[in-house]
PDB file with one MODEL, atoms N, CA, C and O in Angstrom:
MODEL        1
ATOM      1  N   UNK A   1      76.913  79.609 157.075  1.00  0.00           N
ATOM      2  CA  UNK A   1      75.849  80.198 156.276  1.00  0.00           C
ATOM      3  C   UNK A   1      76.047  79.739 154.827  1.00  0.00           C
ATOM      4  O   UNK A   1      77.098  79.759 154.187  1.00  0.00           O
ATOM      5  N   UNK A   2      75.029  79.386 154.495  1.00  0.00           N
ATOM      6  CA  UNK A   2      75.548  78.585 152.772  1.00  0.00           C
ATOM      7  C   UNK A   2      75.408  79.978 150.931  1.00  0.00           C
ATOM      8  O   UNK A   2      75.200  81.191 150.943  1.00  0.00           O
ATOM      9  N   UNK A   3      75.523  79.503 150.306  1.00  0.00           N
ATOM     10  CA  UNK A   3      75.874  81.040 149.485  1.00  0.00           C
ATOM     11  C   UNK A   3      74.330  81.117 149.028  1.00  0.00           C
ATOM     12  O   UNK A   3      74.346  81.826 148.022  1.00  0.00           O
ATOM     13  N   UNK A   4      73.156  80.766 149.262  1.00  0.00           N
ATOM     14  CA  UNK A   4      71.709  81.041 148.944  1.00  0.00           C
ATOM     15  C   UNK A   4      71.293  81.902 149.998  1.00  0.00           C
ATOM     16  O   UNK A   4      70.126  82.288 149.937  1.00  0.00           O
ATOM     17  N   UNK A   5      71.996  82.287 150.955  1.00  0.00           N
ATOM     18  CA  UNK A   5      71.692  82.697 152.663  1.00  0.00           C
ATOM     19  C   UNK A   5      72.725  83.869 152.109  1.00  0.00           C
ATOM     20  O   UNK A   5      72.330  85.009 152.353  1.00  0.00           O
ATOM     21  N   UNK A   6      73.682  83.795 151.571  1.00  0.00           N
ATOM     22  CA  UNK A   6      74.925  84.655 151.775  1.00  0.00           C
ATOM     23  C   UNK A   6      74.096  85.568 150.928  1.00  0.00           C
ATOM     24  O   UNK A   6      73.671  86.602 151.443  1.00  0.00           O
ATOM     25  N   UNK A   7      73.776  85.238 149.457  1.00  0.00           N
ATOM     26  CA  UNK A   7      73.016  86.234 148.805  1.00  0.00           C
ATOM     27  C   UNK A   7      71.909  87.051 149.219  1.00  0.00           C
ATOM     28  O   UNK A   7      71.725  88.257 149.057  1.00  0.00           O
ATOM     29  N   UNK A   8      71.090  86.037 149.872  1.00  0.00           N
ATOM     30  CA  UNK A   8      69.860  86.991 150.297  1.00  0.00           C
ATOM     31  C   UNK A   8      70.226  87.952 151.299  1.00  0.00           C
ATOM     32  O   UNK A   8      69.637  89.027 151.189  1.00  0.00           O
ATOM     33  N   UNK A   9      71.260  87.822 152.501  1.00  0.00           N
ATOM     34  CA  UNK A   9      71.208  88.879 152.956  1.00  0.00           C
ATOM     35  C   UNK A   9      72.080  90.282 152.231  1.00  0.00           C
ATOM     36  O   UNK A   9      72.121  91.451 152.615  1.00  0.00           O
ATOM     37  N   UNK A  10      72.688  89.652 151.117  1.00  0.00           N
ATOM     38  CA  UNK A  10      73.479  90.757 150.500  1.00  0.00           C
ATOM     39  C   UNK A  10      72.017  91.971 149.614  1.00  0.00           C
ATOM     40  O   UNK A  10      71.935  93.191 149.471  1.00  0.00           O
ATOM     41  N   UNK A  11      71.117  90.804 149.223  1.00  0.00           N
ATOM     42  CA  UNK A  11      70.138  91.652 148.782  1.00  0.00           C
ATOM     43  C   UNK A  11      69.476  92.121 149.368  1.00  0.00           C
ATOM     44  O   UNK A  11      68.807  93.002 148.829  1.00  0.00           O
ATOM     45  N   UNK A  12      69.238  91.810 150.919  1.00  0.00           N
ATOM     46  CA  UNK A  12      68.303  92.303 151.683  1.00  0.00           C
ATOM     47  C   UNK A  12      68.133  93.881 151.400  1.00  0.00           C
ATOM     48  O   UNK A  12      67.253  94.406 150.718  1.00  0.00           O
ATOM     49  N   UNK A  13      69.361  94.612 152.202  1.00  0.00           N
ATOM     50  CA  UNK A  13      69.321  95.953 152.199  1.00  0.00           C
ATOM     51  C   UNK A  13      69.143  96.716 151.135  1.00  0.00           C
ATOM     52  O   UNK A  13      69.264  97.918 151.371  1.00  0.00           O
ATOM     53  N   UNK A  14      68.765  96.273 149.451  1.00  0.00           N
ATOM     54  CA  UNK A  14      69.117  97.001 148.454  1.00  0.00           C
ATOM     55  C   UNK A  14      67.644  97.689 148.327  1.00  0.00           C
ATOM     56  O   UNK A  14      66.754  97.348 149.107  1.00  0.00           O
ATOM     57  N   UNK A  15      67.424  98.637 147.351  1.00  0.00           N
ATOM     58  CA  UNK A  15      66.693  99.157 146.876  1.00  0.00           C
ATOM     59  C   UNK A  15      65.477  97.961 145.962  1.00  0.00           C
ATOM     60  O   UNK A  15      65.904  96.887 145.537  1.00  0.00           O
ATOM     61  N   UNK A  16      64.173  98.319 145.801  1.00  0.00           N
ATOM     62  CA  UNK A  16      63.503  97.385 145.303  1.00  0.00           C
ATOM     63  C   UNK A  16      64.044  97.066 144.017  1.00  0.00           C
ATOM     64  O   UNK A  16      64.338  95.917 143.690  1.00  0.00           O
ATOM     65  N   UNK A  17      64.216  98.369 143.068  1.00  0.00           N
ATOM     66  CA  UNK A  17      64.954  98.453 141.742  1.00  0.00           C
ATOM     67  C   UNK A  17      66.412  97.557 141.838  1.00  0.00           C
ATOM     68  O   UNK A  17      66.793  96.944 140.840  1.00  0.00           O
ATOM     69  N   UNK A  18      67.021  97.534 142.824  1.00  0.00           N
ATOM     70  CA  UNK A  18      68.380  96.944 142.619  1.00  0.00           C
ATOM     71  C   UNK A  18      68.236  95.112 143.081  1.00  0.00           C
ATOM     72  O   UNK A  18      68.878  94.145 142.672  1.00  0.00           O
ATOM     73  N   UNK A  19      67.344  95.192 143.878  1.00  0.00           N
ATOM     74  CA  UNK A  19      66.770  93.660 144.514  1.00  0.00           C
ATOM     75  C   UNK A  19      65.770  93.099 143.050  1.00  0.00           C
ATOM     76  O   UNK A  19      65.349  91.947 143.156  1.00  0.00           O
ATOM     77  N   UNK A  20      65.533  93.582 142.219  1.00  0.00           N
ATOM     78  CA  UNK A  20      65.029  93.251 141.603  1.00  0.00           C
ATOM     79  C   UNK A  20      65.704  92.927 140.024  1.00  0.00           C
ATOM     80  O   UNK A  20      65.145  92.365 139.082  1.00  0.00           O
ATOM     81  N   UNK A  21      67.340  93.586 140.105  1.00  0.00           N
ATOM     82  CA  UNK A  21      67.897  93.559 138.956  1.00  0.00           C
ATOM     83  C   UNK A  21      68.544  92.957 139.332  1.00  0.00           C
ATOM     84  O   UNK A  21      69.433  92.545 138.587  1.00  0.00           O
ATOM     85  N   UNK A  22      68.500  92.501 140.816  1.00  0.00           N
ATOM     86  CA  UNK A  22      69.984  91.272 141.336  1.00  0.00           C
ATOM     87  C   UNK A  22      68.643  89.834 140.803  1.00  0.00           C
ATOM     88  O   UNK A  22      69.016  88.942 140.041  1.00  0.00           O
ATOM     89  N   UNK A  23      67.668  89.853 141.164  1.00  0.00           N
ATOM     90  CA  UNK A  23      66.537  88.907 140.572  1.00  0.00           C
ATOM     91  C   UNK A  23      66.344  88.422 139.559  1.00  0.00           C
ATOM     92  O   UNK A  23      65.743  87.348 139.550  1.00  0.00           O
ATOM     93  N   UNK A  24      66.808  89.070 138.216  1.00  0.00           N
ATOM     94  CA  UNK A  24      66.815  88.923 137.208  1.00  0.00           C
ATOM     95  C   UNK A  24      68.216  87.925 136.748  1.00  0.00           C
ATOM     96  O   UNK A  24      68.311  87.029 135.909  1.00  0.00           O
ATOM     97  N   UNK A  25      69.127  88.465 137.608  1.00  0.00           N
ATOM     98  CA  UNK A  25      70.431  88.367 137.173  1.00  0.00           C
ATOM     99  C   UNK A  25      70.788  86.584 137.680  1.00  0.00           C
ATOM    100  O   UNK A  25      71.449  85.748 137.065  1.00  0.00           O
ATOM    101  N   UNK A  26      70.028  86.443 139.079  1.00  0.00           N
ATOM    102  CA  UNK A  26      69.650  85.141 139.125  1.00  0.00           C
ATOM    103  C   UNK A  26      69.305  84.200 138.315  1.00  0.00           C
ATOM    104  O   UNK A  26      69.884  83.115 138.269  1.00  0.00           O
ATOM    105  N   UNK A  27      68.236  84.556 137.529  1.00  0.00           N
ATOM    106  CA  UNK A  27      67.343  84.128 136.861  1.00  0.00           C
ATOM    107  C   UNK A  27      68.235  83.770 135.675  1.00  0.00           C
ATOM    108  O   UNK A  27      68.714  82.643 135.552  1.00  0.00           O
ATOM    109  N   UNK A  28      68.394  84.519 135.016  1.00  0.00           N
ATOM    110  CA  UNK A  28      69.792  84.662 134.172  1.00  0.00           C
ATOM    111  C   UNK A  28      70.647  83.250 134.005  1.00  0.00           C
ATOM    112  O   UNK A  28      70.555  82.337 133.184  1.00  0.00           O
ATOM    113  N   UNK A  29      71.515  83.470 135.136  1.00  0.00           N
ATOM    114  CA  UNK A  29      72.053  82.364 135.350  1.00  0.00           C
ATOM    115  C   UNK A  29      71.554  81.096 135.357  1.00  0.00           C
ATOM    116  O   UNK A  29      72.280  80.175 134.982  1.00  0.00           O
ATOM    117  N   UNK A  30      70.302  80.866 135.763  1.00  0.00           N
ATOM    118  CA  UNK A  30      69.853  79.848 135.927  1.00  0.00           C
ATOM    119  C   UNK A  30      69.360  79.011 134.809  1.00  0.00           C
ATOM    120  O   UNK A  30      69.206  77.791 134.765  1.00  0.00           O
ATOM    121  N   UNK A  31      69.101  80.113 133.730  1.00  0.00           N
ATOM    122  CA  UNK A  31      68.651  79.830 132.334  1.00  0.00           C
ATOM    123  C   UNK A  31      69.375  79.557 131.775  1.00  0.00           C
ATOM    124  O   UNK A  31      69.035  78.678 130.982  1.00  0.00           O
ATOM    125  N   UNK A  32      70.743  79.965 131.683  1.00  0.00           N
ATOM    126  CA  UNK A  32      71.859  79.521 131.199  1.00  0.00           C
ATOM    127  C   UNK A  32      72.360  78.433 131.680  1.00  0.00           C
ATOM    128  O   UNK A  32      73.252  77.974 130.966  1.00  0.00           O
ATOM    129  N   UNK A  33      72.014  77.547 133.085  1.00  0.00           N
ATOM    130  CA  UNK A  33      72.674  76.154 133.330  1.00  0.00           C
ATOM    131  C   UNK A  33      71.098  74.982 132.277  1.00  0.00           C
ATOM    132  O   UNK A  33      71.067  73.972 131.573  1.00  0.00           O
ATOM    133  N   UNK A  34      70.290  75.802 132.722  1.00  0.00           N
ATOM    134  CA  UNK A  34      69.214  74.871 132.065  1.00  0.00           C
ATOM    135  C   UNK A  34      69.389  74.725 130.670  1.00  0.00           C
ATOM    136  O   UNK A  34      68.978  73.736 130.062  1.00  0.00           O
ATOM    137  N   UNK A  35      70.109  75.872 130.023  1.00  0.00           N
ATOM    138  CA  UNK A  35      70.174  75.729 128.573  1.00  0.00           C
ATOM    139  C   UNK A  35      71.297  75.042 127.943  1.00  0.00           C
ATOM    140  O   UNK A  35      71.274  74.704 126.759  1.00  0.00           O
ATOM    141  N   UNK A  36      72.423  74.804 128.843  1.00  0.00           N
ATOM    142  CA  UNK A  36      73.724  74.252 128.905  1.00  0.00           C
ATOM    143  C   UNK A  36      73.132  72.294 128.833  1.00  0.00           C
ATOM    144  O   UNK A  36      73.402  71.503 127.930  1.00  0.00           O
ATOM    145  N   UNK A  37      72.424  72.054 129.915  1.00  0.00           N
ATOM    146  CA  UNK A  37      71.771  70.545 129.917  1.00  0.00           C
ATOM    147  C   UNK A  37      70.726  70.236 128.859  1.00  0.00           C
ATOM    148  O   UNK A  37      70.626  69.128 128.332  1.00  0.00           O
ATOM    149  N   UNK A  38      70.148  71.014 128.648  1.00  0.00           N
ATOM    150  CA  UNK A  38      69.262  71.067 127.212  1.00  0.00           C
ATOM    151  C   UNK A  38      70.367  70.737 125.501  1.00  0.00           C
ATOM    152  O   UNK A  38      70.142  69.962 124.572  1.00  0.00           O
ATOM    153  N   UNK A  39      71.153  71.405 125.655  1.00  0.00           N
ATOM    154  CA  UNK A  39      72.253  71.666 124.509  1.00  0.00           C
ATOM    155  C   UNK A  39      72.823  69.857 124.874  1.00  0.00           C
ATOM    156  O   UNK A  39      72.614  68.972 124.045  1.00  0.00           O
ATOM    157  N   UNK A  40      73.375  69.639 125.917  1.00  0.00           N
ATOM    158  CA  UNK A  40      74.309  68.444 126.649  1.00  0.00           C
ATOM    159  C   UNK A  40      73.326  67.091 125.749  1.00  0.00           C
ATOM    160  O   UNK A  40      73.609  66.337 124.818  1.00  0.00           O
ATOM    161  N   UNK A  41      72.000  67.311 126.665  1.00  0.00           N
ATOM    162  CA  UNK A  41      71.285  66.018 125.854  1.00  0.00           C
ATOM    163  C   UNK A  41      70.518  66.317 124.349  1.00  0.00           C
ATOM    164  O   UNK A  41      69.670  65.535 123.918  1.00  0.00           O
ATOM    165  N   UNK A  42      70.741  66.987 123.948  1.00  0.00           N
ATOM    166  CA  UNK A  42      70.698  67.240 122.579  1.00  0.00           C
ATOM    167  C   UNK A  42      71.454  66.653 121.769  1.00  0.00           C
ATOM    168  O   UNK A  42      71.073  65.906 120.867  1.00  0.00           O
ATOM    169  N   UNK A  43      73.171  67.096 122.164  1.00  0.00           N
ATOM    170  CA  UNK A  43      74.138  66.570 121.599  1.00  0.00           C
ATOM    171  C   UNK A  43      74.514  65.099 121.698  1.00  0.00           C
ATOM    172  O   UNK A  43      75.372  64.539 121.015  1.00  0.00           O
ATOM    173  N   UNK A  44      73.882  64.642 122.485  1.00  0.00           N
ATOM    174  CA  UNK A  44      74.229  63.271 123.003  1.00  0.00           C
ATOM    175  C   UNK A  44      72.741  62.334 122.069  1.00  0.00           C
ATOM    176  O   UNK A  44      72.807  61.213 121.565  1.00  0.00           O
ATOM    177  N   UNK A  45      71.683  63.149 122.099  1.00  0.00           N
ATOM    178  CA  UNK A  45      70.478  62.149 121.127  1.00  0.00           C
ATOM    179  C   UNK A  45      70.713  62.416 119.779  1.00  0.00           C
ATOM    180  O   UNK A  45      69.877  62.084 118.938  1.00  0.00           O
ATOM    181  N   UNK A  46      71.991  63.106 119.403  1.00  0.00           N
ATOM    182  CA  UNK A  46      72.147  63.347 117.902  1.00  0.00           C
ATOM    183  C   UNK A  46      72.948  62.260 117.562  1.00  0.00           C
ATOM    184  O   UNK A  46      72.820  61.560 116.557  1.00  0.00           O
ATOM    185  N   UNK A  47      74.082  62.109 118.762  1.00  0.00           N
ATOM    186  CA  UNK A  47      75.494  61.515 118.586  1.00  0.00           C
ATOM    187  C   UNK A  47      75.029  60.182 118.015  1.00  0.00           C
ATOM    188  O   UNK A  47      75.699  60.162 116.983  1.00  0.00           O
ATOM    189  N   UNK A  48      74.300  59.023 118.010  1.00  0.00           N
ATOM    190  CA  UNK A  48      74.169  58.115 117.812  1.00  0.00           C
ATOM    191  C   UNK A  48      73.396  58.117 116.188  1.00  0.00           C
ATOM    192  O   UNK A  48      73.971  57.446 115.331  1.00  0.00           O
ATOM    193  N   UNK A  49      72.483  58.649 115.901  1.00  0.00           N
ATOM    194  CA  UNK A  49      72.003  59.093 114.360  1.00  0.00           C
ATOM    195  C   UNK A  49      73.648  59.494 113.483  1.00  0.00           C
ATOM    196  O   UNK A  49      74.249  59.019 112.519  1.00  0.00           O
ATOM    197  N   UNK A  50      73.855  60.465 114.329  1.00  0.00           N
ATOM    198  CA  UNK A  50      74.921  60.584 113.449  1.00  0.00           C
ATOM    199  C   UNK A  50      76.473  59.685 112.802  1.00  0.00           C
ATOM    200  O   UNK A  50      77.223  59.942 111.860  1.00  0.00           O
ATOM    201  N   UNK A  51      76.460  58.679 113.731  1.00  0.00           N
ATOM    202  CA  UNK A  51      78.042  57.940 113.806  1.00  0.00           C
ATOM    203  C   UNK A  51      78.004  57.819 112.320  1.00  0.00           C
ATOM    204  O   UNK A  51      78.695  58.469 111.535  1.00  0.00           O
ATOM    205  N   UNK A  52      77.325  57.124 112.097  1.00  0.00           N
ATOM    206  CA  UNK A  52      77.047  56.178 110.564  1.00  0.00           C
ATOM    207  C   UNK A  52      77.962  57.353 109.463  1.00  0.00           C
ATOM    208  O   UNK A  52      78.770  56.994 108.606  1.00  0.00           O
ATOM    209  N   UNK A  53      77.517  59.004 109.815  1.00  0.00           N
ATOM    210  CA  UNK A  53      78.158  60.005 109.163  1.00  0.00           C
ATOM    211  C   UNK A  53      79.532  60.117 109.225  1.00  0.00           C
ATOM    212  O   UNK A  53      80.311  60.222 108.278  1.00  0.00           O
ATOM    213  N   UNK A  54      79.858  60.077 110.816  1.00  0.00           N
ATOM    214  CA  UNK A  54      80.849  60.683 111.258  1.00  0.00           C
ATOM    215  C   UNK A  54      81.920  59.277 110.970  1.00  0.00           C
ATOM    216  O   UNK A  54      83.121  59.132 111.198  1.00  0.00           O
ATOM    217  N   UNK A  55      81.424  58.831 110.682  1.00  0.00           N
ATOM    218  CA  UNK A  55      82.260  57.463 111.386  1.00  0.00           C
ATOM    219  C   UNK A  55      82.378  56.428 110.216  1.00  0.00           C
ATOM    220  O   UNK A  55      81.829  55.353 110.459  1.00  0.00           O
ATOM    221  N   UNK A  56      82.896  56.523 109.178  1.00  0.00           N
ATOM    222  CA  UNK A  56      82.738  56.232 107.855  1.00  0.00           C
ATOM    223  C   UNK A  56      83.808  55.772 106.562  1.00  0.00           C
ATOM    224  O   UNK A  56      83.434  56.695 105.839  1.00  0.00           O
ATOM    225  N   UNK A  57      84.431  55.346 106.050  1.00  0.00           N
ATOM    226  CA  UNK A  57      85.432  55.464 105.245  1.00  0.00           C
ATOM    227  C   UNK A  57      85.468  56.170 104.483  1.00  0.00           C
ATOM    228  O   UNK A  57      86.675  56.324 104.294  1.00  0.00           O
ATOM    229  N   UNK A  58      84.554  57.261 103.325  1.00  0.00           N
ATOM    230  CA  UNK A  58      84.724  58.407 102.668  1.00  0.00           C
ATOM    231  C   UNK A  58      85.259  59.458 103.368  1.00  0.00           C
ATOM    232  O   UNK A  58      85.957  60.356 102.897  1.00  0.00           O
ATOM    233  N   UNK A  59      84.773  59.266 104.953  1.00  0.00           N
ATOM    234  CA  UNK A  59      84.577  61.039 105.847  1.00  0.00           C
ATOM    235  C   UNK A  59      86.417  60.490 106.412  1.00  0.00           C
ATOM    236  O   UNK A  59      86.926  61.430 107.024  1.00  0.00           O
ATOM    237  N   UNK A  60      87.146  59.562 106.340  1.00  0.00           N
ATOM    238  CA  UNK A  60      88.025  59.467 106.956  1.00  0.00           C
ATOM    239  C   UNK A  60      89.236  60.228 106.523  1.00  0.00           C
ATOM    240  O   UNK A  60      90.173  60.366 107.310  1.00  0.00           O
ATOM    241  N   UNK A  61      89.262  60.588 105.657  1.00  0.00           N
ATOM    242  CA  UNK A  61      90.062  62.074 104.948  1.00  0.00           C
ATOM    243  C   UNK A  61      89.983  63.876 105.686  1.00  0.00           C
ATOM    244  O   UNK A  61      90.670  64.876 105.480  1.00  0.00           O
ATOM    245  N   UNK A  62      88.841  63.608 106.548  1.00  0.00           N
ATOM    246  CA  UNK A  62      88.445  64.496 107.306  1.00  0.00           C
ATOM    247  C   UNK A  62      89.170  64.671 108.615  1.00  0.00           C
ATOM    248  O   UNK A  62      89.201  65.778 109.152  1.00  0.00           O
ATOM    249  N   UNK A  63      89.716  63.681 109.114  1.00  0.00           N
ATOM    250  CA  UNK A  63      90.458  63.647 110.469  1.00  0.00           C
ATOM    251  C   UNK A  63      91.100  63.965 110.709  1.00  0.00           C
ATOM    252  O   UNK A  63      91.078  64.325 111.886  1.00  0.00           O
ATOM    253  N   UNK A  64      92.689  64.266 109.739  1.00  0.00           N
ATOM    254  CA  UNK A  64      93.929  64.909 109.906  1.00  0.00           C
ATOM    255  C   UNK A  64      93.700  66.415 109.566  1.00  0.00           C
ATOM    256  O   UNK A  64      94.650  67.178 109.741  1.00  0.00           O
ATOM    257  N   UNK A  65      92.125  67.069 108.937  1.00  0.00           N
ATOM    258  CA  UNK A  65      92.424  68.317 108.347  1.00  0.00           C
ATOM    259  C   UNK A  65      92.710  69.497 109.771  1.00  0.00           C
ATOM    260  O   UNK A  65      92.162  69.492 110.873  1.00  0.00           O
ATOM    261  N   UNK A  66      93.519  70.215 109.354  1.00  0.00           N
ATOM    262  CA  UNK A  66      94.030  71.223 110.653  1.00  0.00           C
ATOM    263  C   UNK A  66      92.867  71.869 110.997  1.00  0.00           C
ATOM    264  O   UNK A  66      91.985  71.832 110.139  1.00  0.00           O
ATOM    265  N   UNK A  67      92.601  72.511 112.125  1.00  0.00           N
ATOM    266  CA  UNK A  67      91.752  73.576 112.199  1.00  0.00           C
ATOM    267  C   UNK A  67      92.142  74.653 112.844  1.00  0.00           C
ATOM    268  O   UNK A  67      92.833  74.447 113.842  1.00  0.00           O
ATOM    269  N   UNK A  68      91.808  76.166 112.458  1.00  0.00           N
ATOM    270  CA  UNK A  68      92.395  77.154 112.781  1.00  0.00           C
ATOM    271  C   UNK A  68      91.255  77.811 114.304  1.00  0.00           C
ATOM    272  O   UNK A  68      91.561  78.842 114.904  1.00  0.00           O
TER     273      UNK A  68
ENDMDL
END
């Protein structure tokens, strides 16, 4: 039985109110992987604009500073 099968029958028996806050909670999650790949290629169409910044002989004083 795979865990999309495992869940639904765990929700089967619940109350509409509780099948419906396990629904949400889905949802939830799901927004949070979509927002995780959204953030991913974000960071990655910045990375190249930015080198020129990051990547520089003034900013190279920046590399050894510690961070807490």
């Amino acid at each position: 039985m795979s865990i999309a099968e495992q869940v639904y029958e765990a929700v089967k028996p619940l109350p509409e109110p509780l099948a419906l806050e396990a629904l949400h909670f889905v949802e939830y999650l799901s927004s949070k992987t979509s927002d995780r790949v959204e953030m991913t290629d974000l960071i990655q169409a910045q990375e190249q604009v930015m080198l020129h910044v990051w990547d520089n002989p003034d900013d190279e004083v920046w590399n050894d500073v510690k961070t807490f």
